[in-house]
C-alpha positions in Angstrom: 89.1 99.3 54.7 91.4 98.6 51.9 93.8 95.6 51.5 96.6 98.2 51.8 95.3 100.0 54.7 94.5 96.5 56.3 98.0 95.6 55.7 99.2 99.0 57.7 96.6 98.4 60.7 98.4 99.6 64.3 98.1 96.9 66.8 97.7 97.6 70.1 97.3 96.1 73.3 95.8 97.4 76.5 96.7 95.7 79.5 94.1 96.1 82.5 90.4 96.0 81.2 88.8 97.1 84.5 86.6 100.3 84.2 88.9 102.8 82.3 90.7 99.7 80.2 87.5 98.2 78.8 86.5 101.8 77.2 89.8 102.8 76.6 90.2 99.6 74.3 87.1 99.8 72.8 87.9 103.4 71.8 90.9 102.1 70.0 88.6 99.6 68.2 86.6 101.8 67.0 89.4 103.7 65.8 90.0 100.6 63.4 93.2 99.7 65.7 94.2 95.9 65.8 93.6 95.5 69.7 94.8 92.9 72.0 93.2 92.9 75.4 94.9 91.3 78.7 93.3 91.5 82.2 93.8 89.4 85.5 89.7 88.7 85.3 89.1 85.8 82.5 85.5 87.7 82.7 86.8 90.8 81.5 89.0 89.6 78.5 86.0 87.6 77.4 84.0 90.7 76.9 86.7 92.2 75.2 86.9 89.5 72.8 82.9 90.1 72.3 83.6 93.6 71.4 85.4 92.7 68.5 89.2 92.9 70.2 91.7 90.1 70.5 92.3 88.2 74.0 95.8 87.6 75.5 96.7 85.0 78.4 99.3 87.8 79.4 100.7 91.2 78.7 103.6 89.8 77.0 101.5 87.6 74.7 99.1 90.8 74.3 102.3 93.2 73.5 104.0 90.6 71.0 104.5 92.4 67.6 102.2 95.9 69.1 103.1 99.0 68.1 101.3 100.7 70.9 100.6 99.2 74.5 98.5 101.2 76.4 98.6 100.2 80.3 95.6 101.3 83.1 96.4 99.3 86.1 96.5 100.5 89.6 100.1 101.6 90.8 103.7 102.6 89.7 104.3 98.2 91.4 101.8 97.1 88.8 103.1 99.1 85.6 106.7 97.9 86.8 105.5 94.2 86.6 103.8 95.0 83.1 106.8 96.3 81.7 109.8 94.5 83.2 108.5 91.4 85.3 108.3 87.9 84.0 105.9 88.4 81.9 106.7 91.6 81.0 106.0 93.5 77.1 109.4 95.2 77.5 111.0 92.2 75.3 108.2 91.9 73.2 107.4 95.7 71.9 108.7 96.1 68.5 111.3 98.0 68.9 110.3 101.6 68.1 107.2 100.8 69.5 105.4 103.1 72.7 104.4 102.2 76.3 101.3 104.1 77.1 101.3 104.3 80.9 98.2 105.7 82.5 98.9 104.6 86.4 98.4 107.3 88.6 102.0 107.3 90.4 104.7 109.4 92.3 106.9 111.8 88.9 110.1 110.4 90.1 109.1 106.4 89.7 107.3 107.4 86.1 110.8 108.8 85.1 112.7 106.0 86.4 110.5 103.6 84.4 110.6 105.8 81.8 114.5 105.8 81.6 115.1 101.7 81.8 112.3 100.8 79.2 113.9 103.5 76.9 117.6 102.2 77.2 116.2 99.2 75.5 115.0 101.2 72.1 111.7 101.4 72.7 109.8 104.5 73.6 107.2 105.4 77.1 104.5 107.9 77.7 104.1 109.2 81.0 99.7 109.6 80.3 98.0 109.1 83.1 94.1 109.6 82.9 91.0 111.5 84.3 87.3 111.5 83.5 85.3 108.3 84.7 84.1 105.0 83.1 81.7 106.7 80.7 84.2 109.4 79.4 86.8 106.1 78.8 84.0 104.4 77.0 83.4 107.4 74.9 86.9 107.9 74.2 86.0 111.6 75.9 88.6 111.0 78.5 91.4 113.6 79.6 95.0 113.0 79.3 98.2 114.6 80.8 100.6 113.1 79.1 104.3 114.1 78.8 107.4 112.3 77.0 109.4 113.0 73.5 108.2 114.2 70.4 109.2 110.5 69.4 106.8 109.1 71.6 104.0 111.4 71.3 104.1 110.8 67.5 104.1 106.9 67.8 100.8 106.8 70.5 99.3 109.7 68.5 96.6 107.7 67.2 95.9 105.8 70.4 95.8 109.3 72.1 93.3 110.6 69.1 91.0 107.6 69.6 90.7 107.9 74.1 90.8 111.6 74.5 88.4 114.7 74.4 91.4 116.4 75.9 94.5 116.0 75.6 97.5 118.2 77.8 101.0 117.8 76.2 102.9 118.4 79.3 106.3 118.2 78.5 109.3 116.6 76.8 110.3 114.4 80.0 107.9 111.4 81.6 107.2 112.8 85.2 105.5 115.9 83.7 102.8 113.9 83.0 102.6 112.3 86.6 103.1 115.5 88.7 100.0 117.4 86.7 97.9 114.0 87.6 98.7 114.7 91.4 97.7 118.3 91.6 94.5 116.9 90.0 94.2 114.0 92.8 95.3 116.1 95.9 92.1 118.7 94.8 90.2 115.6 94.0 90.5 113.4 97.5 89.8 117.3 99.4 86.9 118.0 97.4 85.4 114.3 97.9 86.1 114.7 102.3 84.9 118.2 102.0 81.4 117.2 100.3 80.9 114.1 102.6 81.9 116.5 105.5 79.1 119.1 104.3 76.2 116.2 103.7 77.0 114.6 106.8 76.9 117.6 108.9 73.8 118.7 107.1 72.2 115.0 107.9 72.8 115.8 111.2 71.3 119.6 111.5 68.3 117.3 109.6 67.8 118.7 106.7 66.3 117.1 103.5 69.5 116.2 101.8 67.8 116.2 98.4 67.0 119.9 99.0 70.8 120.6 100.3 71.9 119.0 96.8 70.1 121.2 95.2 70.7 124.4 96.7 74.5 123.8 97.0 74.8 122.5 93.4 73.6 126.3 92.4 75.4 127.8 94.6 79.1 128.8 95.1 80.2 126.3 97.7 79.7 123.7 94.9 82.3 121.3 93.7 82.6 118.7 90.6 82.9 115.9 93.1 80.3 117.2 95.5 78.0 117.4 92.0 79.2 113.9 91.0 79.2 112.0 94.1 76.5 113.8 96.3 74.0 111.6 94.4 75.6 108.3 95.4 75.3 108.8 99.0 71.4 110.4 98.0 70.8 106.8 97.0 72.6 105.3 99.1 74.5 103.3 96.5 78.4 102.9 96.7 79.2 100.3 94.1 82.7 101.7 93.5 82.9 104.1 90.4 86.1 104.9 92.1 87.2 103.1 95.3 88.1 104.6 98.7 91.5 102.5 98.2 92.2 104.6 95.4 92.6 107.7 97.0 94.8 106.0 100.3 97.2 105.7 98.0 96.9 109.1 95.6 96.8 111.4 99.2 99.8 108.7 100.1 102.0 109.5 97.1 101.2 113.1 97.6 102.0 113.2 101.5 105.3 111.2 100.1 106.3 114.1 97.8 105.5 116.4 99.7 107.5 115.6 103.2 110.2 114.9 100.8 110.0 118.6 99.4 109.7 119.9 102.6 106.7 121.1 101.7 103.1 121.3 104.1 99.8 119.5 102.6 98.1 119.9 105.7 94.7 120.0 104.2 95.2 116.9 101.7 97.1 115.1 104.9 93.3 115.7 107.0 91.6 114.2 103.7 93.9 111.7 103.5 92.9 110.2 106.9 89.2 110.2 106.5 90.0 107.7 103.6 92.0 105.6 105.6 89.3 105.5 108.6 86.6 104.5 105.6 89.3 102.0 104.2 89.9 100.8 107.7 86.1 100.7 108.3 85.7 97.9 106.0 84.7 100.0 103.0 88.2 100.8 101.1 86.3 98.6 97.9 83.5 100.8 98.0 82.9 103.8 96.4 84.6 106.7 97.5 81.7 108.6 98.6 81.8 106.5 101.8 84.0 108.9 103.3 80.7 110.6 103.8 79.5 107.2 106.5 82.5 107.8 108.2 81.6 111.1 109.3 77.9 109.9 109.9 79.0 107.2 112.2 81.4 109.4 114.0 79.0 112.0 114.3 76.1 110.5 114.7 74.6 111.5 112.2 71.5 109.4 109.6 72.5 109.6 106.0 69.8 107.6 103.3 69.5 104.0 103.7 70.7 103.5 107.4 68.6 101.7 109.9 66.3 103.0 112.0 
């Protein structure tokens, strides 16, 4: 890199190096960005900082002098405390500069946000995410993202570095939010729907290997059936994705949607199976535990129970 294009290096902070965050900011690494890393987990900043990024005690220490802050925590509570709460990066973003928000949350709360960071001359992208760990750490991931042309031309080369894919939405944060719903209501069904099949096939006893085999080449098959089938195979569910995770997606959406008037009676049945798993003990395990839920309650033996 030349001393001139040193001197023109982006910086950019990710706040929340969990699963996504970690590849996300490596992704920007690699793209030659100057990153800044914050996380609640001392653990996970320290690996950052053996990547090659920067650490941060906190997001407004990470965001100081950024022109891009990219954000992947939890909920619409956490992003709200990133931006505007005591230690917030909303008076510390150059002005100019662009919130990256990747929360999955309700469109009206992304739009709110959206509208008090921007009243203080700095810019937001409504982004949120989908793809996995790996596709994060491969900067393969796909992004619904929606906001100005302002904003989309600031986090451009954030967005270059972390996607495979990315949707432009619209001109308005909430676009951005709403698409990421559609995607998690089919996403929470399709998880309850495959634990639903495996379980009920446990209990006709069939060899489950066999069952993933047949239905992954046949037309009853689903990504999340494909993708998660194999955890409860090996009965392993060391969360890739929680069972917390979607309580609170099928939540948001069973929020929009009574306020709509609208019926979600399908996501609303999904939606319960994650709170009995959550309820069960297992909400910080992987979302394929849905599928021991219906085992228990059916009585069904699914790979790795007891005898």
């Amino acid at each position: 890199m030349s001393d001139q294009n040193a001197s023109h290096r982006l910086r950019a902070a990710v706040i929340g190096l969990g699963s996504m965050g970690c590849g996300m900011a490596q992704s920007l690494l690699r793209a030659g960005l100057d990153v800044a890393g914050c996380d609640v987990s001392a653990d996970s900043v320290a690996r950052f900082v053996r990547a090659g990024g920067r650490g941060a005690a906190d997001p407004a220490a990470a965001a100081e002098g950024a022109d891009i802050v990219v954000s992947v925590v939890v909920n619409a509570a956490q992003t709200e405390d990133i931006l505007f709460g005591a230690q917030g990066v909303a008076e510390t973003l150059k002005p100019g500069a662009v919130f990256i928000s990747s929360a999955t949350m309700d469109p009206d709360i992304a739009r709110r946000l959206a509208r008090k960071l921007e009243a203080t001359g700095r810019l937001y992208l409504d982004a949120p995410i989908s793809g996995g760990a790996q596709r994060a750490a491969e900067g393969a991931l796909t992004i619904l993202a929606s906001g100005s042309k302002a904003a989309f031309a600031k986090a451009r080369p954030a967005l270059d570095a972390m996607a495979a894919n990315l949707y432009e939405l619209g001109d308005e944060p909430g676009q951005g939010a709403a698409f990421k719903m559609i995607n998690q209501l089919l996403a929470g069904v399709h998880i309850a729907a495959a634990s639903e099949a495996m379980s009920f096939a446990a209990k006709q006893g069939l060899d489950l290997r066999k069952v993933y085999e047949v239905i992954t080449a046949s037309a009853g098959n689903s990504w999340m059936f494909e993708n998660r089938m194999p955890h409860v195979l090996d009965a392993d569910y060391a969360p890739r994705s929680a069972v917390d995770i979607f309580v609170k997606d099928l939540g948001i959406i069973q929020d929009m949607a009574r306020s709509q008037k609208f019926p979600v009676p399908v996501a609303a049945a999904a939606l319960q199976m994650f709170l009995m798993a959550s309820a069960s003990g297992m909400g910080r395990d992987d979302d394929a535990s849905v599928a021991r839920i219906y085992a228990q309650v059916g009585g069904a033996k699914l790979p790795g129970d007891k005898a």
